[in-house]
C-alpha positions as CSV (number, residue, x, y, z in Angstrom):
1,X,119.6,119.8,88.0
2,X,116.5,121.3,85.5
3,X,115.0,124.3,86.6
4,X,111.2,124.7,87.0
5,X,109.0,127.4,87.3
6,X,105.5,127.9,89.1
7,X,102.6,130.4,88.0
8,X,100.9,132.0,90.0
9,X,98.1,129.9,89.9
10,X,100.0,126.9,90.6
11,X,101.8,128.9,93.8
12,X,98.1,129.7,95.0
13,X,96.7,126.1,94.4
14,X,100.0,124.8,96.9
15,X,99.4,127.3,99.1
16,X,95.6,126.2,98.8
17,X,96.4,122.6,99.5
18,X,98.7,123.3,102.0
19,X,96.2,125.3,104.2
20,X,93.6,122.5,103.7
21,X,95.7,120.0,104.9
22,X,97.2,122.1,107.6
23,X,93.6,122.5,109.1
24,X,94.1,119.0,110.4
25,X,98.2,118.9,110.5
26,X,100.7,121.3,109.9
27,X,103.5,118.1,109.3
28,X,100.7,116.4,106.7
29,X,100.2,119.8,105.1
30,X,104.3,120.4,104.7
31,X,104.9,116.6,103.5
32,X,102.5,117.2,101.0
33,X,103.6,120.6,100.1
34,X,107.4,118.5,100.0
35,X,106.4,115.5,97.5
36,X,104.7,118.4,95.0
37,X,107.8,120.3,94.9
38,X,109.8,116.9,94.7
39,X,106.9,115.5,91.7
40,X,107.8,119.3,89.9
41,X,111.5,118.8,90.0
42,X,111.7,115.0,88.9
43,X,109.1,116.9,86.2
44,X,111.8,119.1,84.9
45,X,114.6,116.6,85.0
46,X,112.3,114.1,83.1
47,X,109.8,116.3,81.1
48,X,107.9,113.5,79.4
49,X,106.9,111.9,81.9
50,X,103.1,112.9,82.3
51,X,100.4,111.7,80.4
52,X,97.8,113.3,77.6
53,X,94.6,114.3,79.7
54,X,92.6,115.5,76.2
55,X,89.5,114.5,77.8
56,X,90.5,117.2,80.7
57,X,91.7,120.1,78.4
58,X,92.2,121.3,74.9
59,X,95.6,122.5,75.7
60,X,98.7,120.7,75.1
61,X,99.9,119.7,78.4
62,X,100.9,117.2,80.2
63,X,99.5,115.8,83.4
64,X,101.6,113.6,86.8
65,X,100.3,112.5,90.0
66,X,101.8,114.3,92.8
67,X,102.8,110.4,94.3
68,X,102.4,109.2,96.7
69,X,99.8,111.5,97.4
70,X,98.3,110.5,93.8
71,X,94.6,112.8,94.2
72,X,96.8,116.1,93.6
73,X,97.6,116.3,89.9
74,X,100.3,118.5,88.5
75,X,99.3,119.9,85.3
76,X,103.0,120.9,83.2
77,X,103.5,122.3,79.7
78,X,106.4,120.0,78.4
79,X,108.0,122.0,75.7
80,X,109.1,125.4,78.6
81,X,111.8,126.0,79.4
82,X,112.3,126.1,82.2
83,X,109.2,123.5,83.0
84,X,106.4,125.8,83.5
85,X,103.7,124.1,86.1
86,X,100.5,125.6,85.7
87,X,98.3,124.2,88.0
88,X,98.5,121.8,90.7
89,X,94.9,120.4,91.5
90,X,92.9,117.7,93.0
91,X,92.1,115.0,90.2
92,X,88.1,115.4,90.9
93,X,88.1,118.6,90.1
94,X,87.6,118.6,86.5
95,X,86.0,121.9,86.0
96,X,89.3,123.1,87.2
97,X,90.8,122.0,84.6
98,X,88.8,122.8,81.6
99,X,89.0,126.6,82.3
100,X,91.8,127.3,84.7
101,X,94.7,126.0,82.8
């Protein structure tokens, strides 16, 4: 099993989604939590998976739906080891992206 490793923004932007969710349902807001942290370890077992976002950032990451729940986007540098995620967000939020990752 390949190792992964969260930053601290990507910890806060779970815990972030996960209290969002929970607002309405604590068992939506866990299954969600549950397919990220799923999504980050197929990540790291499968690294090259994601897709180019250059239109989203300059950076050279990678980016992966969080499926099935497909708006949250989890943003990945490919070459760490272990798998560093930097950010998971919702897939509107663009501005997000250009100067948080």
């Amino acid at each position: 099993m390949s190792a992964y490793q969260l930053t601290p923004k990507a910890t806060r932007d779970i815990f972030d989604i996960w209290l969002w969710i929970a607002r309405d349902s604590v068992e939506s807001a866990d299954r969600v939590e549950i397919a990220i942290l799923e999504n980050c370890q197929m990540l790291a077992e499968m690294p090259k998976a994601g897709h180019l976002r250059i239109d989203l950032t300059k950076k050279a990451v990678l980016v992966w739906p969080a499926s099935p729940y497909d708006k949250y986007v989890i943003v990945y540098d490919p070459r760490s080891k272990p798998l560093r995620i930097l950010r998971v967000v919702h897939a509107s939020r663009r501005k997000v992206w250009r100067r948080g990752i």
